[in-house]
FIVO-675440 format. One line per field, with one value per residue (C-alpha): residue number from 1; residue in three letters; x, y, z. Coordinates in Angstrom, 3 decimals. Layout:
BEGIN
i = NUM:...;
aa = ALA:...;
px = X:...;
py = Y:...;
pz = Z:...;
end
This chain:
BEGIN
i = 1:2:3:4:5:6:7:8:9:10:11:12:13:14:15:16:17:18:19:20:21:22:23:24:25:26:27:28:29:30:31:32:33:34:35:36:37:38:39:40:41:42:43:44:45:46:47:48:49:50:51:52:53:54:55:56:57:58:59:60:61:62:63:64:65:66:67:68:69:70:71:72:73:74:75:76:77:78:79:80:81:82:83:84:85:86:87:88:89:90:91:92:93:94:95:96:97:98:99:100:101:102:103:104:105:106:107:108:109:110:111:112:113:114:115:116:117:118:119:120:121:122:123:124:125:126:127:128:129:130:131:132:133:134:135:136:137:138:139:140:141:142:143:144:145:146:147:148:149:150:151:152:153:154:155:156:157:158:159:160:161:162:163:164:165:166:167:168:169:170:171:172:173:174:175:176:177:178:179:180:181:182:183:184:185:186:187:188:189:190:191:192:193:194:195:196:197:198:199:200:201:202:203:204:205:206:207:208:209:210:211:212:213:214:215:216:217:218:219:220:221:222:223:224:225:226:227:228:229:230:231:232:233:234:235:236:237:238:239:240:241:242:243:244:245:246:247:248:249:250:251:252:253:254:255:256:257:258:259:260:261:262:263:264:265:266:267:268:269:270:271:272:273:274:275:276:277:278:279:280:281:282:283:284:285:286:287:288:289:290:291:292:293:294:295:296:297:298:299:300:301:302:303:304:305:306:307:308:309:310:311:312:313:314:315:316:317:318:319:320:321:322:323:324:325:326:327:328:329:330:331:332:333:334:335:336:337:338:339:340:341:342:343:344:345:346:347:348:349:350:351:352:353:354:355:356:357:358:359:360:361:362:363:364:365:366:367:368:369:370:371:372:373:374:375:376:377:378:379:380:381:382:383:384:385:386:387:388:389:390:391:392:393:394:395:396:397:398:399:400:401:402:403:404:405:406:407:408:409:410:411:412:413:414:415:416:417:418:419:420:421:422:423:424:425:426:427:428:429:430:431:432:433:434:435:436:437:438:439:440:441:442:443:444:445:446:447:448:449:450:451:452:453:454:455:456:457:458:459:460:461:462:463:464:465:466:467:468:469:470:471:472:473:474:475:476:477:478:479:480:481:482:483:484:485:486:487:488:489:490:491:492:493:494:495:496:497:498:499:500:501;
aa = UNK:UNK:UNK:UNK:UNK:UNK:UNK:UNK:UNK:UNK:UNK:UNK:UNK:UNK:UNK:UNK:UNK:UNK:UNK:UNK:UNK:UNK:UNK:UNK:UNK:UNK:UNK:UNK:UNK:UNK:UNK:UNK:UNK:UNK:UNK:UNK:UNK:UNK:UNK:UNK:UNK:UNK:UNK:UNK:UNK:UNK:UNK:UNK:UNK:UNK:UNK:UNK:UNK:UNK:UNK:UNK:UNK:UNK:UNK:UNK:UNK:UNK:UNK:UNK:UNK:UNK:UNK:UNK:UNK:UNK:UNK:UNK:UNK:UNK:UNK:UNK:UNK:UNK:UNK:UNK:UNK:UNK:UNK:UNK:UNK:UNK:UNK:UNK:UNK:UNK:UNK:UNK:UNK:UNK:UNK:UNK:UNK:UNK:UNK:UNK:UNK:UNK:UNK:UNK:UNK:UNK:UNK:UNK:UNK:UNK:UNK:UNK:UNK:UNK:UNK:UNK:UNK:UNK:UNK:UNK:UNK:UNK:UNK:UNK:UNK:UNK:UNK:UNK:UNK:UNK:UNK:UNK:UNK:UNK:UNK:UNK:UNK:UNK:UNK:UNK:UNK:UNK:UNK:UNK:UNK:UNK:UNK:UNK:UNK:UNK:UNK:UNK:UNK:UNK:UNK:UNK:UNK:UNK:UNK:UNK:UNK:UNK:UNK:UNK:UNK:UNK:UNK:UNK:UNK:UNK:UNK:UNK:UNK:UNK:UNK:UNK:UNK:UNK:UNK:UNK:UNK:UNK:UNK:UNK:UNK:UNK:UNK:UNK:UNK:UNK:UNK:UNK:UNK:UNK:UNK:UNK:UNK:UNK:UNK:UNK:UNK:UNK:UNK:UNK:UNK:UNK:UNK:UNK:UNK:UNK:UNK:UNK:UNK:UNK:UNK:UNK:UNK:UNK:UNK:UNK:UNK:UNK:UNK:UNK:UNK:UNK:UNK:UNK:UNK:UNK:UNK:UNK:UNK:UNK:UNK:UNK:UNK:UNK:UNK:UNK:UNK:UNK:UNK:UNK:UNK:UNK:UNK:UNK:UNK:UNK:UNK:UNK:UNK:UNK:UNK:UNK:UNK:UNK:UNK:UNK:UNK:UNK:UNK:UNK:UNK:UNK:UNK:UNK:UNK:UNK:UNK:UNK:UNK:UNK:UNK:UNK:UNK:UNK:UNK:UNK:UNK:UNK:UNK:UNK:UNK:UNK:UNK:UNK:UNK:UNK:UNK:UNK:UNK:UNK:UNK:UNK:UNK:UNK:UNK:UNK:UNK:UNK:UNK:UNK:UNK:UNK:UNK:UNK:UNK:UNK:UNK:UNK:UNK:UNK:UNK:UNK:UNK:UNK:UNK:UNK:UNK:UNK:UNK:UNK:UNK:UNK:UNK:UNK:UNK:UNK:UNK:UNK:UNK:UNK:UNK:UNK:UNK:UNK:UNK:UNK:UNK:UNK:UNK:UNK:UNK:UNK:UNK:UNK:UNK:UNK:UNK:UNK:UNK:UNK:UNK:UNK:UNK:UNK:UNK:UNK:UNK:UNK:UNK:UNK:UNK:UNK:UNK:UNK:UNK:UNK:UNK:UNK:UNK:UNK:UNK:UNK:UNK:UNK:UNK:UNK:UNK:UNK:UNK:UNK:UNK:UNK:UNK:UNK:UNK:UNK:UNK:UNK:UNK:UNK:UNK:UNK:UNK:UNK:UNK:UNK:UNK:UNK:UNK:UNK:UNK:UNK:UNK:UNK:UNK:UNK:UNK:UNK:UNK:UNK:UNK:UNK:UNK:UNK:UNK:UNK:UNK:UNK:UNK:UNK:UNK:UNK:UNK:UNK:UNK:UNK:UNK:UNK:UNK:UNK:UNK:UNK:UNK:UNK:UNK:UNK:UNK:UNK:UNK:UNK:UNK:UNK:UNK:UNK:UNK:UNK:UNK:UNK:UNK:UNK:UNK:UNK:UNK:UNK:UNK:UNK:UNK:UNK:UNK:UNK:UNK:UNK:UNK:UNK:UNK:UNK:UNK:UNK:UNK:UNK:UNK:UNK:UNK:UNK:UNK:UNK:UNK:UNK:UNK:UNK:UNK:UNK:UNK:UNK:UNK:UNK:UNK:UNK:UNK:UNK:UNK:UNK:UNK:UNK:UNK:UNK:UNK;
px = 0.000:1.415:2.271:0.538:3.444:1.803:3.877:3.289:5.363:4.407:2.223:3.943:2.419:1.336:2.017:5.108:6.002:7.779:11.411:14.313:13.674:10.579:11.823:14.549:11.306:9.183:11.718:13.334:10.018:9.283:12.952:11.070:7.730:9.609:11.495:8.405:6.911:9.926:9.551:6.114:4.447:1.031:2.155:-0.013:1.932:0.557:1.170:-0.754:-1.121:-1.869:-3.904:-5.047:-3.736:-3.218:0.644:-1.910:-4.833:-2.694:-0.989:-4.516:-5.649:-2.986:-3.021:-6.922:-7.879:-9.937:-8.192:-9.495:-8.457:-4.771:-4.679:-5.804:-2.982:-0.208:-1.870:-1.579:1.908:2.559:0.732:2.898:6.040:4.259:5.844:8.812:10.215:8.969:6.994:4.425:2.146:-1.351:-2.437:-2.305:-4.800:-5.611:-6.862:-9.375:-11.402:-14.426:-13.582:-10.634:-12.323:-15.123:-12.630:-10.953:-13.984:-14.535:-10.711:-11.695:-14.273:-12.046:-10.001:-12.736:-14.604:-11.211:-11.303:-8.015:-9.704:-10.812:-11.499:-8.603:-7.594:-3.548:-0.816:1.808:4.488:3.283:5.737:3.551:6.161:6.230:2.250:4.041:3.979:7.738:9.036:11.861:14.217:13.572:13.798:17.739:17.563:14.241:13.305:12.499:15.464:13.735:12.039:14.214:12.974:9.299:8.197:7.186:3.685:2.312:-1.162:-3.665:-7.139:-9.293:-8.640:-9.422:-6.043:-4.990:-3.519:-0.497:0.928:-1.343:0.671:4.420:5.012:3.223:5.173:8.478:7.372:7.121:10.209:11.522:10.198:10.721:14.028:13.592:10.323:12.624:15.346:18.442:18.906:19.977:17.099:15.073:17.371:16.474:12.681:13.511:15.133:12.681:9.626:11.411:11.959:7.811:5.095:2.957:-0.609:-1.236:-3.722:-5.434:-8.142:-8.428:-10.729:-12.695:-13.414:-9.375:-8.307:-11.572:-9.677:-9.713:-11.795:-14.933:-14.393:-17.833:-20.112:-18.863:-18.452:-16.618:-13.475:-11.068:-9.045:-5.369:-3.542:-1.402:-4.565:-6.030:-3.514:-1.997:-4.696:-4.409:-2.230:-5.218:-8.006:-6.391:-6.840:-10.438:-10.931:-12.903:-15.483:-13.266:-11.989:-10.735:-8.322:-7.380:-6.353:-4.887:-2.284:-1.846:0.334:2.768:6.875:6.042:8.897:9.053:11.787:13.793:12.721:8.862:10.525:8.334:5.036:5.556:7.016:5.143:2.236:0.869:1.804:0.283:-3.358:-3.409:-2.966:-5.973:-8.065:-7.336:-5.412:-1.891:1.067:2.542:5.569:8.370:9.314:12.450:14.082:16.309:17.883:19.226:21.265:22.689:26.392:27.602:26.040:23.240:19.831:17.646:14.295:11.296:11.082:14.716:14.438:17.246:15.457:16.197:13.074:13.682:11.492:14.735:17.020:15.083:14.995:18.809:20.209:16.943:14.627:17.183:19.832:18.468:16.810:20.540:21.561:19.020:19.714:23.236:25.042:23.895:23.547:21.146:21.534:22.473:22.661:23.463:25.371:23.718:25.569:25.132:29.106:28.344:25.362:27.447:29.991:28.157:26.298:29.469:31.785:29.009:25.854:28.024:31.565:29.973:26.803:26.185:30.045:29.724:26.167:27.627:30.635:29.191:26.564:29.582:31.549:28.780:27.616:31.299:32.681:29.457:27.410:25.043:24.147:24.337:27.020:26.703:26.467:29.475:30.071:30.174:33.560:32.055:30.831:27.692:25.794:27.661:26.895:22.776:23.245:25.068:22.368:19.351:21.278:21.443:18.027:16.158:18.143:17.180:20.604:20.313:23.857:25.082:22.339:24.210:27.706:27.103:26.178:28.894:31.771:30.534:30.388:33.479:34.745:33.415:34.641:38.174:37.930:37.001:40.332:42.492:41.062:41.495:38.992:39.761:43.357:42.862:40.293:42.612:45.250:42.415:41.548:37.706:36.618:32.750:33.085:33.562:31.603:28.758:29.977:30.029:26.311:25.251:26.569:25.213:21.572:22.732:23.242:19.984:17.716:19.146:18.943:15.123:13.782:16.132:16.916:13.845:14.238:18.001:17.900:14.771:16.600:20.153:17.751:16.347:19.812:19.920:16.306:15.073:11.559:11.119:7.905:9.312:11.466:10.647:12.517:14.078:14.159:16.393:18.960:20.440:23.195:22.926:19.258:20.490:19.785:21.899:21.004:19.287:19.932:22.405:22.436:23.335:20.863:21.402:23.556:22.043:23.810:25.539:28.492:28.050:29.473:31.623:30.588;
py = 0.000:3.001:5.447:8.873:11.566:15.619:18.602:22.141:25.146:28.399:30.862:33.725:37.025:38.747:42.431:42.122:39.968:36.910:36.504:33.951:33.536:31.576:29.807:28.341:27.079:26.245:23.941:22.350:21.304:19.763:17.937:15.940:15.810:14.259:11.956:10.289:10.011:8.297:5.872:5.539:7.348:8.795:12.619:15.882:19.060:22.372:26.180:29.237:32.443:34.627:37.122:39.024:41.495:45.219:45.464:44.063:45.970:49.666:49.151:47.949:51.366:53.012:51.851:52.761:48.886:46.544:44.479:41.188:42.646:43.468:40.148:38.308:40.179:38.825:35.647:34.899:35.525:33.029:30.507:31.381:30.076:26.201:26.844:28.716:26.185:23.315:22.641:19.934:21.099:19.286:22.471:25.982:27.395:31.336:32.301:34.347:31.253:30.283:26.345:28.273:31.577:28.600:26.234:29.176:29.938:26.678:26.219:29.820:27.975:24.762:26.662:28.684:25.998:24.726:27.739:29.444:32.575:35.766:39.103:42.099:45.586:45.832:48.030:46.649:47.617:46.211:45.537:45.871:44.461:40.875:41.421:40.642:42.660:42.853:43.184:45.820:42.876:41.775:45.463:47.041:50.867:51.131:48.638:45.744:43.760:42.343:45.676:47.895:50.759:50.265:51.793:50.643:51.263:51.409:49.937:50.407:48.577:45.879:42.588:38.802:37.333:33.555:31.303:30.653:30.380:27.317:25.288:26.437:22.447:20.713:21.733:21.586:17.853:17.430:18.690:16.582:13.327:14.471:15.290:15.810:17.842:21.326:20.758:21.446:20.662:24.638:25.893:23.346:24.697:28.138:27.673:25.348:27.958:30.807:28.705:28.173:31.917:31.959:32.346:35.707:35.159:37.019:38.880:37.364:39.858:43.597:45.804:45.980:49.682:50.262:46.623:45.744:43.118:39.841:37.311:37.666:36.353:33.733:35.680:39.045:41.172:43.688:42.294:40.528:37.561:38.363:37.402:34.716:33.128:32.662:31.725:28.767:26.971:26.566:23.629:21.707:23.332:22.332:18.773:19.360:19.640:19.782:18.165:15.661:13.646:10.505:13.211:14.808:11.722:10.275:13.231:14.968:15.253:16.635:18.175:21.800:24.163:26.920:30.574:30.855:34.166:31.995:29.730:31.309:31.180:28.166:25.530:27.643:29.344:26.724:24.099:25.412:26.212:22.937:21.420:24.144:22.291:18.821:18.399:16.520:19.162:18.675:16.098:17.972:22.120:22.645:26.010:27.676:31.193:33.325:36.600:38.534:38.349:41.224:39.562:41.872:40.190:39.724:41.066:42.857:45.401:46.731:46.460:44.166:40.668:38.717:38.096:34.125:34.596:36.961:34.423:31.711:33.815:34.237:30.612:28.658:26.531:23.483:25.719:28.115:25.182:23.378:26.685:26.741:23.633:22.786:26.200:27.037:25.971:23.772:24.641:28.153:31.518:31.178:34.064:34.951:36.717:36.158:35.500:32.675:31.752:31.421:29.679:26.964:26.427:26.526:24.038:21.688:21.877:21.979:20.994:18.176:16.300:17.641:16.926:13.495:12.842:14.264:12.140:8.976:9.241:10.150:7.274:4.339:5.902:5.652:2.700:0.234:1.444:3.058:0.379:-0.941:-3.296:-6.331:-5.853:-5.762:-5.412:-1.949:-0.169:3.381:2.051:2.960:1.691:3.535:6.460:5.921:5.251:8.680:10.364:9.051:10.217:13.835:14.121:12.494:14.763:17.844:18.335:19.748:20.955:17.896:15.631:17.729:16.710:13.300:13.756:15.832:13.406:10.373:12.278:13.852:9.672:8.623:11.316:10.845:7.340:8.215:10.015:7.530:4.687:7.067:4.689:6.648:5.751:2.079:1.993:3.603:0.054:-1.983:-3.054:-3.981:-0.579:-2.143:-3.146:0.370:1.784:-0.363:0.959:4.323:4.468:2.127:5.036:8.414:6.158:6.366:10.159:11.174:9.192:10.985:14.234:13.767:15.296:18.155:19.164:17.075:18.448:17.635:14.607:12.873:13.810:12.111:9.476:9.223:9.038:5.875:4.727:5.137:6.719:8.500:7.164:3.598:4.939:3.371:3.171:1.002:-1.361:1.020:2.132:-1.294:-1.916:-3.299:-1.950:-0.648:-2.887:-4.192:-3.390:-1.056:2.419:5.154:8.048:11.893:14.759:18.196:20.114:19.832:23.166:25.147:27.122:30.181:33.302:35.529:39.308;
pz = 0.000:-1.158:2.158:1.968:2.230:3.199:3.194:2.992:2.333:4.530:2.745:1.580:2.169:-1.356:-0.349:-3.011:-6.054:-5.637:-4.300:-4.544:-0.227:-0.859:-4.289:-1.935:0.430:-2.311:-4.183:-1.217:-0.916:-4.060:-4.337:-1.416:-3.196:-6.380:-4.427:-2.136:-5.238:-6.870:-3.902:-4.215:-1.800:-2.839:-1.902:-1.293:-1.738:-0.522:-1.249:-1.680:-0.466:2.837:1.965:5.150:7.404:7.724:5.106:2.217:3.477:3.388:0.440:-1.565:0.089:-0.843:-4.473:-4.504:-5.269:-3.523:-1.329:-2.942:-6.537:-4.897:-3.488:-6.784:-8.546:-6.509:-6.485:-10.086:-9.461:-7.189:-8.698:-12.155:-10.256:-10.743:-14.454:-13.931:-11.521:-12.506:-8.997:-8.528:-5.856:-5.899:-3.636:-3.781:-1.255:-1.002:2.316:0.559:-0.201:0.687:2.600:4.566:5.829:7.246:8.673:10.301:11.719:13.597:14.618:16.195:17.632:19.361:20.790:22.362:23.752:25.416:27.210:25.248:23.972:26.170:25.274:26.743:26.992:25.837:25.251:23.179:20.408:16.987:13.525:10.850:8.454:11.306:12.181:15.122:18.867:20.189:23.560:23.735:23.320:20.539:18.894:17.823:18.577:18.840:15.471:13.739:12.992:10.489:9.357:10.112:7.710:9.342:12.400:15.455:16.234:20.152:20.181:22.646:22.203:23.039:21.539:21.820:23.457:23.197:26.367:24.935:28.422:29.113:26.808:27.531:29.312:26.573:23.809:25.766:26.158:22.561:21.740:23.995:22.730:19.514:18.554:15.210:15.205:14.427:11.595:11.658:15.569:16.686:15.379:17.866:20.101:19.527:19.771:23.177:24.932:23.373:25.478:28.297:29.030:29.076:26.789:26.843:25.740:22.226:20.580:17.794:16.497:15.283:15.258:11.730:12.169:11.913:9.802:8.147:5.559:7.333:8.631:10.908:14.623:15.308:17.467:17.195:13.816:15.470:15.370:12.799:13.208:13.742:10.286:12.230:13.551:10.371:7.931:9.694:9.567:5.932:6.748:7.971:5.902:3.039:3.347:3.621:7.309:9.793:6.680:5.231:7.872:6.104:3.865:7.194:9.171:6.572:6.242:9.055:10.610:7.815:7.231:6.985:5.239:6.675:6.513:10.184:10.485:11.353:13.954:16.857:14.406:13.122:16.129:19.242:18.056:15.730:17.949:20.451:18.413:17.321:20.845:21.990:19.205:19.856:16.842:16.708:15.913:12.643:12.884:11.474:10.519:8.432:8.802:6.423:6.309:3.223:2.622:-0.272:-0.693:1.058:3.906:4.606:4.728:1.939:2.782:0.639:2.981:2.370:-1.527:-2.145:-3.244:-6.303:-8.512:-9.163:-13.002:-13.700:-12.723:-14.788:-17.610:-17.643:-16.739:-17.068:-14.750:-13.544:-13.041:-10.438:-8.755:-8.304:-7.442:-4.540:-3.257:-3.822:-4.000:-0.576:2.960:3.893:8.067:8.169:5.830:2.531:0.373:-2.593:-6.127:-9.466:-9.683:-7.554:-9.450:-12.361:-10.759:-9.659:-13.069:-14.939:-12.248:-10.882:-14.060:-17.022:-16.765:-14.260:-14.510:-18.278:-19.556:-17.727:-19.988:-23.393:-23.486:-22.396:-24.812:-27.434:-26.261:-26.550:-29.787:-31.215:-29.350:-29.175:-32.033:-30.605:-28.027:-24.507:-24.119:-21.460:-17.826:-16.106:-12.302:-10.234:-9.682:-8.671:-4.834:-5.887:-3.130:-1.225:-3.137:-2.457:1.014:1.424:-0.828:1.517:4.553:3.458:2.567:5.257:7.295:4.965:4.069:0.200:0.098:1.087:-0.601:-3.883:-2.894:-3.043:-6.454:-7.034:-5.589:-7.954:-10.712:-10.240:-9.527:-13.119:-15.171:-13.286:-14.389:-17.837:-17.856:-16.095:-18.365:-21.566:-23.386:-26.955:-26.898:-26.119:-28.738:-31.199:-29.691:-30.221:-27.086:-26.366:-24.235:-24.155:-20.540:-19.411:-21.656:-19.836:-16.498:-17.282:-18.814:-15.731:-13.742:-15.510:-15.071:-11.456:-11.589:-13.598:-11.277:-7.969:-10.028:-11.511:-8.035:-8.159:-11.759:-13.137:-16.730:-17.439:-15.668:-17.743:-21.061:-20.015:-18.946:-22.791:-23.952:-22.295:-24.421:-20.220:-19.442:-16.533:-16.188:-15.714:-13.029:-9.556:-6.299:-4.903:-7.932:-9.648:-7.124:-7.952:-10.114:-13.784:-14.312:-17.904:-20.462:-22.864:-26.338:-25.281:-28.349:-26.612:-28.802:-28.040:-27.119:-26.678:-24.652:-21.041:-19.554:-22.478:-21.619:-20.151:-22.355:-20.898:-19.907;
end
C-alpha cells in the first residue's frame, strides 16, 4: 500500500512579487515531493497564499484597489512560479477562499470551547512588516530587525487574546520526545530555549473599524481575526478539514517548510493552536535562512530581493533550482551573487553532470554502435553512493544531498580520464566493458537528479532509451538496471556554456 506523504510550504504574504527567499522554500520542498513520489508514496503538496492582514490591506488602500483585486494580482503571481520552476504542488490554497475563511472559523471555535480565547484591553508595540507585537528585546535601537525601515507602532485597544501560556510544558514535552520535530537541531534549540523563558498570551483579532480586511471572529463582527490566527490553519483546511476527515487523518500530521525568520510562528504558536483544538502538531518544521552576498539580509522590505522569473529567464529553470539547493547551505545563511550563481552552473551543471552525460553518450555511440554493451560489475561504490544520498536528505541536508552527487560524478569522469577509453580503442583493445559501467553510472546520476533538476535529468535518462515514467525506487537504485542493447544516442547540450561578460 502506497504510504501517503503531506507537506506544505508556509504561505507567503502577497504584499510584493515573488522573491528567490521563498523559491529556496518552495523547491526544497518539491525535491522531497519528487522523491516520495519516486519511492512511491502517494504525496499531497501544498502552497498558496496569505492574503489578510493590515501590510496588504494599506498598500490595496494606498493603491486605490480593492483588497481582494490586490490580493488576486499577486496571487496569479505566485501561482505562475508552478511553471517557472517546474513545482508539482497538488495544492495551492488562497486564504481568501471560501472552505478556509469557514474552517478558520470553527478552529476559532475549538479553541474557544477549550477555554483558550478571552477578550482584553492591551498596550503593546506592533511591527507591521512581522504582524508581530515585540518586547523591547527583541527590537535594535528602537526597530524591527527584520524591518528595520518600518516603524514601530504602540497599540492600545481591546482585543481577543490567546492562552499561549497554558501550553508552555506541553510543547516543551514534545520537543523533547521528539528530537527531530525542528530541523536542523539549533534551530530546535532556539525555539527550546525561546519557550522556556515563558510564553505571553497574544492577541489574535483587530478591530474591523481600523483593519476591516480579514476574517470575521464567530459571534462578534466587530473584530477581525489576527492574520497569524487565520492563515496557519491553511495547513489543515487544506486537506479538507474539519469536513473531510478521512483526507485529514490520513495526512496529518505533515513536514512543513518553513523561513527561520517563522521559527516562533511556526514551532510555538501553531503548535500550540493545534494542541488548543485537539489536533496533533505537525511532525516535522524545516528552517532555512538566506542573505545577499555582502552579507546583509535579503528582505522585501529593504528592496534588495532577487526576482527568481529573472534568474530563470537568464540561466533557465534546472539551473536556479541546483543553485538553490546545492550552492547554498542547507543549516544556516546562505550568500547569494550572481558571480556565484554562475559559478556553480558553470563548475558543478556543465563541466559536471552535463560533460559526464555528453561524453558517455559520445563514447557508446562511437565505441558500441550506438548500443548498450553487457552488464558488467560496479567499480564506482555505488551503493555507497545511495546510502550517502538518503542520509542527506532524510536529514534535509540539500547541500550535502548535492555533494554526493557531485563526488561520484566527479569519480566517473576521473575514471574516464584515467582509463582514456579513446586511446585504447585507437590500440584496439575492447573498451565495451567500461563503456557499460560508465552508462550504468550516468543512469545512477539522472535518477538521484530527476527530483532536483527534473528536466536535465529525464533527457540524459532518454539518452539511455530510459523513461522516466518507468522509473521506480528502490528497484532502480540497484546496479545493472540498464539494459543491454538497449539504443544510446546523443541529445542536446544539457547546460551550455556560459558566455563571458
Amino acid at each position: 500500500m502506497p504510504q501517503k506523504y503531506y507537506i506544505t510550504t508556509t504561505l507567503p504574504y502577497v504584499n510584493a512579487d515573488p522573491h528567490i527567499g521563498f523559491a529556496l522554500e518552495i523547491v526544497q520542498a518539491d525535491v522531497l515531493a519528487r522523491w516520495h513520489r519516486l519511492c512511491g508514496d502517494e504525496v499531497v503538496f501544498n502552497t498558496g497564499t496569505d492574503e489578510h492582514g493590515q501590510k496588504i490591506y494599506r498598500n490595496a488602500t494606498d493603491a486605490g484597489i480593492d483588497p481582494k483585486a490586490y490580493c488576486d494580482r499577486y496571487a496569479a503571481k505566485f501561482h505562475g512560479l508552478r511553471e517557472a520552476l517546474n513545482l508539482t504542488y497538488t495544492n495551492f490554497i488562497r486564504t481568501t477562499d471560501e472552505h478556509h475563511v469557514a474552517a478558520a472559523q470553527e478552529f476559532w471555535k475549538r479553541c474557544a470551547a477549550a477555554g483558550d480565547i478571552y477578550k482584553a484591553r492591551y498596550q503593546v508595540k506592533y511591527c507591521v512588516g512581522c504582524e508581530l507585537e515585540k518586547t523591547d528585546s527583541e527590537l535594535t535601537d528602537g526597530a524591527c530587525p527584520i524591518h528595520p525601515n518600518l516603524p514601530i507602532e504602540a497599540r492600545d485597544e481591546e482585543n481577543y487574546f490567546f492562552r499561549w501560556s497554558k501550553y508552555g510544558e506541553s510543547l516543551l514535552a514534545h520537543y523533547a520526545a521528539h528530537p527531530d520535530f525542528v530541523m536542523p537541531p539549533g534551530r530546535l534549540k532556539e525555539i527550546d530555549s525561546f519557550v522556556r523563558g515563558g510564553l505571553q498570551n497574544f492577541s489574535i483579532s483587530r478591530l474591523k473599524d481600523k483593519m476591516p480586511w480579514g476574517i470575521a471572529v464567530p459571534g462578534d463582527d466587530s473584530h477581525v481575526m489576527y492574520v497569524w490566527f487565520d492563515a496557519l490553519v491553511n495547513y489543515i483546511s487544506t486537506l479538507g478539514w474539519p469536513e473531510d476527515e478521512a483526507t485529514f487523518s490520513d495526512c496529518w500530521p505533515g513536514v512543513q517548510v518553513a523561513g527561520k525568520d517563522n521559527l516562533r510562528q511556526q514551532s510555538a504558536m501553531w503548535q500550540a493552536m493545534l494542541a488548543s483544538a485537539g489536533l496533533p502538531m505537525s511532525r516535522q518544521i524545516f528552517i532555512h535562512g538566506f542573505v545577499i552576498a555582502e552579507g546583509q539580509k535579503m528582505a522585501k522590505s529593504l528592496g534588495n530581493v532577487v526576482n527568481p522569473y529573472d534568474l530563470v529567464a537568464e540561466f533557465g529553470t534546472d539551473a536556479v533550482r541546483y543553485f538553490l539547493l546545492g550552492g547554498l547551505p542547507s543549516y544556516e545563511d546562505g550568500d547569494f551573487s550572481r558571480h556565484l550563481f554562475a559559478e556553480t552552473y558553470s563548475a558543478r551543471l556543465a563541466n559536471g553532470f552535463g560533460n559526464l552525460s555528453a561524453r558517455t553518450a559520445n563514447m557508446v555511440e562511437r565505441y558500441c554502435a550506438g548500443r548498450v554493451p553487457a552488464r558488467q560489475p560496479d567499480r564506482f561504490n555505488t551503493g555507497g553512493f545511495w546510502a550517502d544520498y538518503r542520509a542527506a536528505l532524510d536529514a534535509y541536508r540539500f547541500d550535502e544531498a548535492m555533494r554526493v552527487i557531485e563526488r561520484y560524478v566527479t569519480s566517473v569522469n576521473q575514471a574516464i580520464d584515467n582509463e582514456a577509453p579513446f586511446k585504447r580503442a585507437k590500440e584496439g583493445i575492447d573498451v565495451s566493458p567500461f563503456m557499460y559501467q560508465i552508462a550504468e553510472a550516468l543512469r545512477h546520476v539522472a535518477v538521484a537528479l530527476l527530483p532536483v533538476i527534473p528536466d536535465a535529468a529525464e533527457k540524459a535518462l532518454a539518452q539511455l532509451s530510459m523513461n522516466v515514467a518507468d522509473v521506480c525506487l528502490p528497484s532502480d537504485l540497484a546496479w545493472g538496471r540498464l539494459e543491454p542493447g538497449a539504443a544510446v544516442c546523443r541529445g542536446p547540450i544539457l547546460f551550455p556554456r556560459l558566455e563571458a561578460k
